[in-house]
DRENVOPA-885161 format. One record per atom (N, C-alpha, C, CB): x, y, z. Coordinates in steps of 0.1 Angstrom, whole numbers, padded with zeros to 4 digits, always signed. Glycine has a CB too. Layout:
# residues N
XYZ
...
This chain:
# residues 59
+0068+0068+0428
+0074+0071+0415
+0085+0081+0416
+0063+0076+0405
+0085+0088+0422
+0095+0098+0427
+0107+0095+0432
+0090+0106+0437
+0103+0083+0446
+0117+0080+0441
+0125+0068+0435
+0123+0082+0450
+0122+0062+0425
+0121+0064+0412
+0133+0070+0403
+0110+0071+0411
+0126+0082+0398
+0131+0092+0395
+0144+0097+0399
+0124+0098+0397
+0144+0099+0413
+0159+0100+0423
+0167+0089+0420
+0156+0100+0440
+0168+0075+0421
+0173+0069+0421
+0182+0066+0406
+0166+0063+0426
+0171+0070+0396
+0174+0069+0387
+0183+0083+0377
+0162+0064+0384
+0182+0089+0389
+0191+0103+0385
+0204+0100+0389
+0188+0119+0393
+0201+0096+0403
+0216+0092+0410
+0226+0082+0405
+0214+0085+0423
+0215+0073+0398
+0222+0060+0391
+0232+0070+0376
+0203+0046+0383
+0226+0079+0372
+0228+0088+0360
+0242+0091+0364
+0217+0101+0358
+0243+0097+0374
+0255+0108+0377
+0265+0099+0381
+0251+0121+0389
+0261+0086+0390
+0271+0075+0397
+0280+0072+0383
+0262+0059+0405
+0279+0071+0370
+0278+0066+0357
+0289+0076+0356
+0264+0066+0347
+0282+0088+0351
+0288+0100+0345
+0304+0100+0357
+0274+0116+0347
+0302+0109+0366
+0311+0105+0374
+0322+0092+0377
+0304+0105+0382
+0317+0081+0370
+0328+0071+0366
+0334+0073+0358
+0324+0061+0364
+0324+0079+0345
+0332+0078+0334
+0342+0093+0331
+0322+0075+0321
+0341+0100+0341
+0349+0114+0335
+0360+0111+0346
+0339+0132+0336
+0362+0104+0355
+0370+0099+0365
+0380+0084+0358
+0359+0094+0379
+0377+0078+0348
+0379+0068+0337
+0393+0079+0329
+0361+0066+0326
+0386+0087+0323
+0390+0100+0313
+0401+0106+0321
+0377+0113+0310
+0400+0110+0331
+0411+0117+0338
+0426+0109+0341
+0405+0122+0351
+0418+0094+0348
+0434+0085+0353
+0435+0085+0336
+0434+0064+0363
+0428+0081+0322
+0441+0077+0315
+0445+0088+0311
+0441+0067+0304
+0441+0099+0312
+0446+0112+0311
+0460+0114+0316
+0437+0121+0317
+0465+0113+0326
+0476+0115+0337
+0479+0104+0334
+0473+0119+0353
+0475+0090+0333
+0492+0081+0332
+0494+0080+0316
+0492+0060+0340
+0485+0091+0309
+0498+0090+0299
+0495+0082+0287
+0512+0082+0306
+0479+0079+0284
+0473+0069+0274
+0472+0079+0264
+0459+0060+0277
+0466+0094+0262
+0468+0095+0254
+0479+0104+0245
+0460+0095+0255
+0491+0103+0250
+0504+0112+0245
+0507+0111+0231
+0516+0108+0252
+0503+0097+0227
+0508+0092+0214
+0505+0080+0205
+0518+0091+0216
+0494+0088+0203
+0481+0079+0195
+0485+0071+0182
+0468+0089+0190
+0491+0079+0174
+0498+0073+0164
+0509+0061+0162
+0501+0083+0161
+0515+0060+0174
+0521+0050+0182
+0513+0034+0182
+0520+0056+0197
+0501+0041+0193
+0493+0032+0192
+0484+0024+0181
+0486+0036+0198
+0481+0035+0169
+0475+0028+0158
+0479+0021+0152
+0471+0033+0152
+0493+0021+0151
+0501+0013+0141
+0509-0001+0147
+0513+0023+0135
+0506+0001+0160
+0506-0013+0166
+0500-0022+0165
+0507-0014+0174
+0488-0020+0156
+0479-0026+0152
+0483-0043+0142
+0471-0015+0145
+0494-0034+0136
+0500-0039+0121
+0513-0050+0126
+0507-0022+0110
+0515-0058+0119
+0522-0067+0124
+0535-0065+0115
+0515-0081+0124
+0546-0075+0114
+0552-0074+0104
+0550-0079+0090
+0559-0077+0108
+0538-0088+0088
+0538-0093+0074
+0524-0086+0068
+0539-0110+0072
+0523-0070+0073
+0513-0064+0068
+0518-0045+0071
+0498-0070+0077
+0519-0040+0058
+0517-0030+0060
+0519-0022+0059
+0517-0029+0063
+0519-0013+0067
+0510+0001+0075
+0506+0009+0064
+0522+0012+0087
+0487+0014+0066
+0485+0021+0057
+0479+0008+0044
+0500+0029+0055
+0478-0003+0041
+0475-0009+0036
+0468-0024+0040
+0483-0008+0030
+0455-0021+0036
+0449-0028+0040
+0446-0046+0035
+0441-0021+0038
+0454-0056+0041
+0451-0072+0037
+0443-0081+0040
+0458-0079+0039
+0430-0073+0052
+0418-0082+0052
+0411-0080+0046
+0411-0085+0060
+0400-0087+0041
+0388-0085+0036
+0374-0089+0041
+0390-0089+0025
+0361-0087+0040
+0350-0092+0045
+0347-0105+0043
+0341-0086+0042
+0338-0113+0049
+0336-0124+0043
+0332-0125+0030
+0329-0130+0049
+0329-0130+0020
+0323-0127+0003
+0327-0113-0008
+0306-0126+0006
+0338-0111+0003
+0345-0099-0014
+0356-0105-0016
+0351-0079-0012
């Protein structure tokens, strides 16, 4: 059961360690400089920005 446990710690940190190594590259090339950029690229030209034209299915 123990190891187990170890493995399952290791498995924990292999994770963690990916993901703060994830965080850092897009950190340095630059993903997050200019978010606002990004959000509004969302929007196309026959919608927009700031105003919403979908709706859920049944409203």
């Amino acid at each position: 059961m123990t190891a187990f446990y170890v493995a399952l710690w290791g498995l924990a940190a292999a994770l963690g360690a990916t993901a703060i190594g994830g965080l850092v590259w897009a950190i340095r090339r630059g993903e997050f400089d200019n978010l606002r950029e990004g959000a509004a690229s969302i929007f196309d030209d026959e919608e927009p920005i700031g105003q919403a034209t979908d709706r859920f299915p049944g409203e």
